[in-house]
KOLMI-883924 format. One line per field, with one value per atom (N, C-alpha, C, CB): residue number from 0; atom name; z, y, x. Coordinates in nm, 3 decimals, m for minus. Atoms other than C-alpha are relative to their C-alpha. Glycine has a CB too. Layout:
% KOLMI-883924
k: NUM; ...
a: CA; ...
c3: Z; ...
c2: Y; ...
c1: X; ...
***
This chain:
% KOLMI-883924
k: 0; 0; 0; 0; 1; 1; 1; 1; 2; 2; 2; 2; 3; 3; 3; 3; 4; 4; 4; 4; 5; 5; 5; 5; 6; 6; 6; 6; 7; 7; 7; 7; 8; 8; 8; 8; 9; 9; 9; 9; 10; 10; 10; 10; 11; 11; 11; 11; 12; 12; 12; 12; 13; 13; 13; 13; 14; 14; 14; 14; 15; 15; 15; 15; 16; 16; 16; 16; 17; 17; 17; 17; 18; 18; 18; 18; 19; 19; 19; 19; 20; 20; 20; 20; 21; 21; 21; 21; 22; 22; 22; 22; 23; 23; 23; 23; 24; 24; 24; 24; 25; 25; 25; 25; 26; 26; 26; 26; 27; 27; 27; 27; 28; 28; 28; 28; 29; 29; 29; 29; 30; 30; 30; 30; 31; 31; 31; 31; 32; 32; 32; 32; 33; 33; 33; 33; 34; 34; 34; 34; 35; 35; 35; 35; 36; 36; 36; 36; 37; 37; 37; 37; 38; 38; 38; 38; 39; 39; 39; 39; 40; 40; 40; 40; 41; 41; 41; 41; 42; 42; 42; 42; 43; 43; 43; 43; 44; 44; 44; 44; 45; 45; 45; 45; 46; 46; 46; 46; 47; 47; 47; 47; 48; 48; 48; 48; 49; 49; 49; 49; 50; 50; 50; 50; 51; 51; 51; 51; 52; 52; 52; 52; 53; 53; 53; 53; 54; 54; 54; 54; 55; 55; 55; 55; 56; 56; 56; 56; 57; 57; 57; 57; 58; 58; 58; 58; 59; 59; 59; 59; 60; 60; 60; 60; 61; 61; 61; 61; 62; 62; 62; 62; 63; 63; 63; 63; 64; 64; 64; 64; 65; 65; 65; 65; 66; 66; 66; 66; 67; 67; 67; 67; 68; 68; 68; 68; 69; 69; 69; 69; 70; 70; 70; 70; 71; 71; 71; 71; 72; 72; 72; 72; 73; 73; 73; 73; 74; 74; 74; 74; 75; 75; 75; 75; 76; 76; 76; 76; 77; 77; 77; 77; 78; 78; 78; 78; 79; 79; 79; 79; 80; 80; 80; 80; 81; 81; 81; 81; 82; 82; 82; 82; 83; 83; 83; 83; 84; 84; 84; 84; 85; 85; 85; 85; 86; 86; 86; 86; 87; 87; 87; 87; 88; 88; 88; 88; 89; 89; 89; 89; 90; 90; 90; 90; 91; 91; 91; 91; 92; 92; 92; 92; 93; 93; 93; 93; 94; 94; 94; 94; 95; 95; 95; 95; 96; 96; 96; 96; 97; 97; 97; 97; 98; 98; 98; 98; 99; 99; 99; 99; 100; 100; 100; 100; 101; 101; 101; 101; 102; 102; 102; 102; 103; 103; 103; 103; 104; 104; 104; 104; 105; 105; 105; 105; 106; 106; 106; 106; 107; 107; 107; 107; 108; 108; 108; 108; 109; 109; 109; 109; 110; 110; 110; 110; 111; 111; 111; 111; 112; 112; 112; 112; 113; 113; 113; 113
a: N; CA; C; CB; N; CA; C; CB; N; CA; C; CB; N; CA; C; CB; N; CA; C; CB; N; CA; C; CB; N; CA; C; CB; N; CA; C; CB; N; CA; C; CB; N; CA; C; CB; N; CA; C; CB; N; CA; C; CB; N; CA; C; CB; N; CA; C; CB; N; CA; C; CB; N; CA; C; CB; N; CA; C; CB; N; CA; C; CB; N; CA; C; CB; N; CA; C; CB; N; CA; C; CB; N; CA; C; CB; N; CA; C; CB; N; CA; C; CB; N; CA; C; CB; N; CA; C; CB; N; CA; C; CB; N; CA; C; CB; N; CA; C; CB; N; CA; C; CB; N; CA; C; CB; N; CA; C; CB; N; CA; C; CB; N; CA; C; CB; N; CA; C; CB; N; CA; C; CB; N; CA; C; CB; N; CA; C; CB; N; CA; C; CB; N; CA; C; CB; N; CA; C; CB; N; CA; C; CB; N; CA; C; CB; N; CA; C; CB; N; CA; C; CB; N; CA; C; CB; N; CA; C; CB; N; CA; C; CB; N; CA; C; CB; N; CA; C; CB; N; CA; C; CB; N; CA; C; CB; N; CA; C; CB; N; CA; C; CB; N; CA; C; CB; N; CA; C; CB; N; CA; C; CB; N; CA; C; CB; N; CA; C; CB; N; CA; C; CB; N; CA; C; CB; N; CA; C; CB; N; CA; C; CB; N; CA; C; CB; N; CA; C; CB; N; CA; C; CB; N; CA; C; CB; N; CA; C; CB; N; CA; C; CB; N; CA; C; CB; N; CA; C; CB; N; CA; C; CB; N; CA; C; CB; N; CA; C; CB; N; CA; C; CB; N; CA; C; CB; N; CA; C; CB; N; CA; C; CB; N; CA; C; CB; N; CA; C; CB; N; CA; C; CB; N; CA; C; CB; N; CA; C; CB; N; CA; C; CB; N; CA; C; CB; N; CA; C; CB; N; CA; C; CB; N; CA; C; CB; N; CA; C; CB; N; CA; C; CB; N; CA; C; CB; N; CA; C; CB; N; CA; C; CB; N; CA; C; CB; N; CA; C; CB; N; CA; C; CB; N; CA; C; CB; N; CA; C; CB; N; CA; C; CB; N; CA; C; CB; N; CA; C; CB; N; CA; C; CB; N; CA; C; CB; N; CA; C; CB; N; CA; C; CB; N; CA; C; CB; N; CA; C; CB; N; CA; C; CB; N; CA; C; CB; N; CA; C; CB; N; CA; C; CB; N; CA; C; CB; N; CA; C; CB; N; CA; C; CB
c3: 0.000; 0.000; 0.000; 0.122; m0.057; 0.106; m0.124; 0.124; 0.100; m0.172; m0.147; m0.039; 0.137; m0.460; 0.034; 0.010; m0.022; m0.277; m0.039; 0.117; m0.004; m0.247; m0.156; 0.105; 0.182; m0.661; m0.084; m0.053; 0.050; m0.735; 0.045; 0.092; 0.021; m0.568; m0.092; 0.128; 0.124; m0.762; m0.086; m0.035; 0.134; m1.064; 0.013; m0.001; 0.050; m0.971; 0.015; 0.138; 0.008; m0.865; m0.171; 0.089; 0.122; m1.188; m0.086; m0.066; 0.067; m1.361; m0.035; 0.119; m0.054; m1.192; m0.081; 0.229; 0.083; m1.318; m0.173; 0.015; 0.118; m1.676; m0.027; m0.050; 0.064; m1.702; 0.043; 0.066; m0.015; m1.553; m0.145; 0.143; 0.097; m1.790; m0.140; m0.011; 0.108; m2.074; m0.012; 0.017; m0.002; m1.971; m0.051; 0.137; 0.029; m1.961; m0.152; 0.088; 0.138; m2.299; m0.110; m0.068; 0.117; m2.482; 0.012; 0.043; m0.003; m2.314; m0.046; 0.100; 0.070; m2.453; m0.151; 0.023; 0.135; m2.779; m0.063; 0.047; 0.033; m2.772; m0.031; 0.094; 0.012; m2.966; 0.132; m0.133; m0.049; m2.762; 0.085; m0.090; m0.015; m2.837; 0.071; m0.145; m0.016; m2.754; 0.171; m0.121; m0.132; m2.419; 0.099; 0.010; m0.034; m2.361; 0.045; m0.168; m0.069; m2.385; 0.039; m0.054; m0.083; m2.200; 0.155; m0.023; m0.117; m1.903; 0.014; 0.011; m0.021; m1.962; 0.070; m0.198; m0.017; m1.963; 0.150; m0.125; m0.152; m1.610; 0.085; 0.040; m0.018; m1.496; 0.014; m0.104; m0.037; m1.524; 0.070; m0.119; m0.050; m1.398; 0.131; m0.040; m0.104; m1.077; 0.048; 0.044; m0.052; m1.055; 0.044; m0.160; 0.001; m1.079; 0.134; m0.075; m0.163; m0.790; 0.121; 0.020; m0.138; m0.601; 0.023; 0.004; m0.009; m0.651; 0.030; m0.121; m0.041; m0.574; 0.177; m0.103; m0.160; m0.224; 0.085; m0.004; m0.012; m0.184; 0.014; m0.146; m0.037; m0.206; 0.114; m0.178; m0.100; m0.007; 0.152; m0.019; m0.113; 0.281; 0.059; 0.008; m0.086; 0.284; 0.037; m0.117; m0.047; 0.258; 0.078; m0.011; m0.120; 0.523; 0.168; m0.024; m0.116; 0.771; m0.015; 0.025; m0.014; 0.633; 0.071; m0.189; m0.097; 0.761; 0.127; m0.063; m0.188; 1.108; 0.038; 0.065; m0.050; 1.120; 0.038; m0.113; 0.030; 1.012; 0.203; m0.223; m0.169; 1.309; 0.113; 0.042; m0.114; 1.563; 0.048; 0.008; 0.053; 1.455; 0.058; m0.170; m0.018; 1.489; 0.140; m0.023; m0.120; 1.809; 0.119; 0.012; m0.082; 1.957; m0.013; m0.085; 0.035; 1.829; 0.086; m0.145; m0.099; 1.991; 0.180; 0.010; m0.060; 2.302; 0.020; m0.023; 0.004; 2.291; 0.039; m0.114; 0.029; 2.245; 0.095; m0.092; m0.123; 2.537; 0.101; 0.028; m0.131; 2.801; m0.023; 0.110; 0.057; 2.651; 0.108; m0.208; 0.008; 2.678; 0.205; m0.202; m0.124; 3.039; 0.079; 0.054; m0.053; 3.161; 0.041; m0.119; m0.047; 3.101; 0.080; m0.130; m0.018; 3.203; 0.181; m0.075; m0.147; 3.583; 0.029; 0.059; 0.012; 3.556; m0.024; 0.110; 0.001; 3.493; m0.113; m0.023; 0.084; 3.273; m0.091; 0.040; 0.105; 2.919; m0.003; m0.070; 0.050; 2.950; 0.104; 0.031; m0.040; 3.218; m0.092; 0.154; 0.124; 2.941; m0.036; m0.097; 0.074; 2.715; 0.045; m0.043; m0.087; 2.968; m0.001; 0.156; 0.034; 2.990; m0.114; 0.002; 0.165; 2.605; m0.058; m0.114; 0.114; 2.449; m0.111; m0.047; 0.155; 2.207; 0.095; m0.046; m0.047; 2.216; 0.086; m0.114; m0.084; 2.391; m0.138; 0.127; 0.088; 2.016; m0.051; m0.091; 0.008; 1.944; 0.089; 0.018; m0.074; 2.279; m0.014; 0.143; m0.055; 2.280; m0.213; 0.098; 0.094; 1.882; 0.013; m0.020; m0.056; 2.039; 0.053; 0.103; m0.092; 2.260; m0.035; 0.132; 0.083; 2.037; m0.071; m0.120; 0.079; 1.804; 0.116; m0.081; m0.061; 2.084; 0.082; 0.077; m0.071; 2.215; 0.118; m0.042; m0.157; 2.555; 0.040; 0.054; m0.005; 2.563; 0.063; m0.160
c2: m0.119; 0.000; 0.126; 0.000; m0.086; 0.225; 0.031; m0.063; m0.025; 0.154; 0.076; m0.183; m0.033; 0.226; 0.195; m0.108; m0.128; 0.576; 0.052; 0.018; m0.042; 0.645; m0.018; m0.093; 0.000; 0.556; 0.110; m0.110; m0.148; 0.804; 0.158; 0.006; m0.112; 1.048; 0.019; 0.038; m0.034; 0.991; 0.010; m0.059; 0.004; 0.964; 0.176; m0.118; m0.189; 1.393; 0.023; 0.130; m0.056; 1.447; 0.011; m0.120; 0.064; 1.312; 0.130; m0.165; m0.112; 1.501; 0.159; 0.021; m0.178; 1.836; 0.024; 0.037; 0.020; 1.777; 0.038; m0.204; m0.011; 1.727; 0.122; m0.082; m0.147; 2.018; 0.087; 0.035; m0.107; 2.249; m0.021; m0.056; 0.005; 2.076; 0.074; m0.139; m0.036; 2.120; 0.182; m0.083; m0.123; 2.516; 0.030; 0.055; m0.029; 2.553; m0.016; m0.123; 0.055; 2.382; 0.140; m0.212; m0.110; 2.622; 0.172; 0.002; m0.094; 2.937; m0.017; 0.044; m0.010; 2.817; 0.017; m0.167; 0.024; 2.825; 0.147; m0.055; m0.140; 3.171; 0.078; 0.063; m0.132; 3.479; 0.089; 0.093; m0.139; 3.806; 0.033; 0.072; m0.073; 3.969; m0.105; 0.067; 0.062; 3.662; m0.077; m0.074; 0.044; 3.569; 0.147; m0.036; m0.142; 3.997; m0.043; 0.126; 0.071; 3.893; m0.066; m0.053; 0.057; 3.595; 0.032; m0.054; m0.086; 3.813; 0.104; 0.048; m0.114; 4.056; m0.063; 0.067; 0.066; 3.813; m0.072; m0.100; 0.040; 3.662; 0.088; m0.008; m0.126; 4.022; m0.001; 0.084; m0.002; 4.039; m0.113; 0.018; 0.160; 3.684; 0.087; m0.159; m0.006; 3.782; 0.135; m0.064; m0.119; 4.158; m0.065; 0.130; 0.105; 3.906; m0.017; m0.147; 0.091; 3.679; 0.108; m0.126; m0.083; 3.976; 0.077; 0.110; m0.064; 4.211; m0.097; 0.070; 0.081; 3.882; m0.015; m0.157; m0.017; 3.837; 0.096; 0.041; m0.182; 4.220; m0.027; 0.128; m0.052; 4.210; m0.160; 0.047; 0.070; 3.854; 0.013; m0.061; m0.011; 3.984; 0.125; m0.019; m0.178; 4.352; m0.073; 0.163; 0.105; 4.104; m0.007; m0.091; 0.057; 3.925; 0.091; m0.176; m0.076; 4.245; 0.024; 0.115; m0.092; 4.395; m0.114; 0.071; 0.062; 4.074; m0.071; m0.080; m0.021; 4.055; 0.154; m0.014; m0.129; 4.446; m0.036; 0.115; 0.034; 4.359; m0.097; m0.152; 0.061; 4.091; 0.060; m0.088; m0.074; 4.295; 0.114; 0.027; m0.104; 4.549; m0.032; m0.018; 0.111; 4.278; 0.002; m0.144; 0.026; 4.189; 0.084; m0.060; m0.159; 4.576; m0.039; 0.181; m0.012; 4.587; m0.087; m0.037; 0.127; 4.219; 0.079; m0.131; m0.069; 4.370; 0.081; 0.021; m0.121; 4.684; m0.043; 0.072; 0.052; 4.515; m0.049; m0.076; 0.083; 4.286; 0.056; m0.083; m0.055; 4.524; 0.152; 0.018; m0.112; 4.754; m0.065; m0.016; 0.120; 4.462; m0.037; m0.235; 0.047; 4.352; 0.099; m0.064; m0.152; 4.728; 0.008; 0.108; 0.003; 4.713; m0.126; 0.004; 0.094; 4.394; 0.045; m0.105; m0.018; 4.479; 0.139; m0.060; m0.152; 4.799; 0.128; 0.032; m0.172; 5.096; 0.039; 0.052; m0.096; 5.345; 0.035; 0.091; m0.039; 5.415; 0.100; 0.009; m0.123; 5.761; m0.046; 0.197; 0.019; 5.604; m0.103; m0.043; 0.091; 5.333; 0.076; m0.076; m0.098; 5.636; 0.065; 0.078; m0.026; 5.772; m0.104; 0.025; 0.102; 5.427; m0.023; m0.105; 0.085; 5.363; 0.105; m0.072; m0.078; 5.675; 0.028; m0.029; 0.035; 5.538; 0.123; m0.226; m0.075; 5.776; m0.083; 0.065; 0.085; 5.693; m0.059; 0.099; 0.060; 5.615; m0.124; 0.091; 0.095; 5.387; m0.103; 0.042; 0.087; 5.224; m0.101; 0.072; 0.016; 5.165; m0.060; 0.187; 0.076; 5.037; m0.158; 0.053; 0.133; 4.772; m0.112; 0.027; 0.109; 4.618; m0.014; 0.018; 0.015; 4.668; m0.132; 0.138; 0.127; 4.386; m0.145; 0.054; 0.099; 4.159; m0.011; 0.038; 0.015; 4.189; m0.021; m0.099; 0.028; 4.262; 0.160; 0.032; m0.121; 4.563; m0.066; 0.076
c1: 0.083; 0.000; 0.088; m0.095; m0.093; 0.268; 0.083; 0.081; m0.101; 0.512; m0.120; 0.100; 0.094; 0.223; m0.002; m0.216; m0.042; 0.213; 0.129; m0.010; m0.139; 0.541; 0.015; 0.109; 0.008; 0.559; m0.052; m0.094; 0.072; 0.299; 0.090; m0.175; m0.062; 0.462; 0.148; 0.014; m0.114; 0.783; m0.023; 0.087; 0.081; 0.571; m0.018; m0.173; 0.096; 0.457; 0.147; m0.157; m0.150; 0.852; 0.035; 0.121; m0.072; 0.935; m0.031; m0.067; 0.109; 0.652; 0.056; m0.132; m0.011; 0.765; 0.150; 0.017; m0.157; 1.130; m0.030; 0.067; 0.007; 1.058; m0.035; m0.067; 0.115; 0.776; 0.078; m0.176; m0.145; 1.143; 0.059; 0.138; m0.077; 1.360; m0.060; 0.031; 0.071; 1.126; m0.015; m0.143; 0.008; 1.067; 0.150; m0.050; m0.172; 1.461; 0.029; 0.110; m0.085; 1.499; m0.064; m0.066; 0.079; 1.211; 0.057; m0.201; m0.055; 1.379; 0.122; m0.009; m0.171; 1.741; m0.032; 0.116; 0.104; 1.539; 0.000; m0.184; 0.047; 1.411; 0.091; m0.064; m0.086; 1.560; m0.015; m0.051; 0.030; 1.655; m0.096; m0.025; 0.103; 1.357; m0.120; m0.033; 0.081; 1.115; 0.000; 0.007; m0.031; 1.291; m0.064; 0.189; 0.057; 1.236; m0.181; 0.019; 0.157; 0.806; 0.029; m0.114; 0.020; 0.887; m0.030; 0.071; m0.011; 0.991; m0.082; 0.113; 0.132; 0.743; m0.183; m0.030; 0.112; 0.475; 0.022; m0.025; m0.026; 0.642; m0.055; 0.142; 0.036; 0.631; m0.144; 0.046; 0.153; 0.292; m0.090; m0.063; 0.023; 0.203; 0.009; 0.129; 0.014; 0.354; m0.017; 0.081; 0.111; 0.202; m0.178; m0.017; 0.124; m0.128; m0.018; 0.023; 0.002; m0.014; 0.015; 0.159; 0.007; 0.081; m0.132; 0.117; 0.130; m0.253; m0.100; m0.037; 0.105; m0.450; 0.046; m0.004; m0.079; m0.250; m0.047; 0.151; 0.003; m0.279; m0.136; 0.054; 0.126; m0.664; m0.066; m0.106; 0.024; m0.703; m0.012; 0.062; m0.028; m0.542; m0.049; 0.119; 0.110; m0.760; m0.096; m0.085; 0.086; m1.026; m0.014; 0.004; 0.043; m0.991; 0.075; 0.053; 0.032; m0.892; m0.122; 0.071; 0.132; m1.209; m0.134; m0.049; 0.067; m1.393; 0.059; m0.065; m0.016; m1.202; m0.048; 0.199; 0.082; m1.337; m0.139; m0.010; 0.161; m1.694; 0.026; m0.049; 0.026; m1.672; 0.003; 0.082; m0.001; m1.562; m0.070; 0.093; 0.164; m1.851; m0.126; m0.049; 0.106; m2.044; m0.062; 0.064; 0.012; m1.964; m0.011; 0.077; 0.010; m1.953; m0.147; 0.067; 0.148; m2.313; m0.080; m0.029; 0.040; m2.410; m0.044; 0.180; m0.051; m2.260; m0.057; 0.079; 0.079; m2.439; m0.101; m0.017; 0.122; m2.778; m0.034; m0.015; 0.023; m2.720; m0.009; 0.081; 0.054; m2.689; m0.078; 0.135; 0.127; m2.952; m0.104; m0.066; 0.160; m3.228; 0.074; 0.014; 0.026; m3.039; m0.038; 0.098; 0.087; m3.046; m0.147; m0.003; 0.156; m3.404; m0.038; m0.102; 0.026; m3.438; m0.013; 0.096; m0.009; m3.342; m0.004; 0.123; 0.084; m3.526; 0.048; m0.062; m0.036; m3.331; m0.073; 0.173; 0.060; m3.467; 0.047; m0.025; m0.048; m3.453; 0.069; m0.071; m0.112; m3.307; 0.117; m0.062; m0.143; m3.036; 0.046; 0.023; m0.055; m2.970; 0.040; m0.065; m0.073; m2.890; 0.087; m0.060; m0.153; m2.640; 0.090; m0.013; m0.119; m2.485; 0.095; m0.047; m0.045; m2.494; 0.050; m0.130; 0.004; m2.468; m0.092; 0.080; 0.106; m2.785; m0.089; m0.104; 0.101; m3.075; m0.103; m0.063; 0.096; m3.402; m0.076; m0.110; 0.054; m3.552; 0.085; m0.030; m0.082; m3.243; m0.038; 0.122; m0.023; m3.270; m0.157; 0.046; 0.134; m3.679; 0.010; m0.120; m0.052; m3.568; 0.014; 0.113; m0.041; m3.347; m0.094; 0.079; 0.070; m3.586; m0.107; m0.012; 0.142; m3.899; 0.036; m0.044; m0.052; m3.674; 0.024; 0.170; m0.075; m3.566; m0.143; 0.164; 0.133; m3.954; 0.027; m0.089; m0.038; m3.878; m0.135; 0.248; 0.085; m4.150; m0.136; m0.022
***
């Protein structure tokens, strides 16, 4: 079982080798000018790989932001609704929170605690 693995993978080593050699052989090939677009066309390849990188990784700050947005908001909501919950008063909620009294009386209209 083991050895049939181990085969295959020398079978993609192998693979990977040739599909070098073979690149190497077609660039010893090329005029000048045609090796020049080769490198141009690389050039741009890895402006590609990099501007894809580049927007993956705004990406995924912009959804660790969003989350933590998220979770302010959550947060917020929860001791709105517990506030009321153990009676203080909408306008001392709005001293706590900062939310208005239409914001706060919002909140808890959604979470049906009214």
């Amino acid at each position: 079982m083991y050895q049939e693995k181990f085969k295959a993978f020398e079978n993609i080593k192998t693979l990977a080798g040739k599909a070098w050699e073979h690149a190497v052989a077609i660039e010893a090939a090329l005029s000048a000018e045609e090796l020049e677009l080769q490198e141009k066309r690389h050039d741009f390849i890895r402006m590609q790989v990099g501007a894809l990188a580049l927007a993956k990784e705004q990406g995924f700050d912009q959804g660790i932001e969003k989350g933590i947005e998220k979770e302010r908001q959550r947060s917020q909501i929860e001791l709105v609704v517990k506030s009321y919950r153990i009676g203080l008063s909408v306008s001392t909620i709005s001293e706590l929170t900062g939310l208005d009294d239409d914001e706060i009386m919002t909140l808890l209209k959604a979470q049906d605690d009214l």
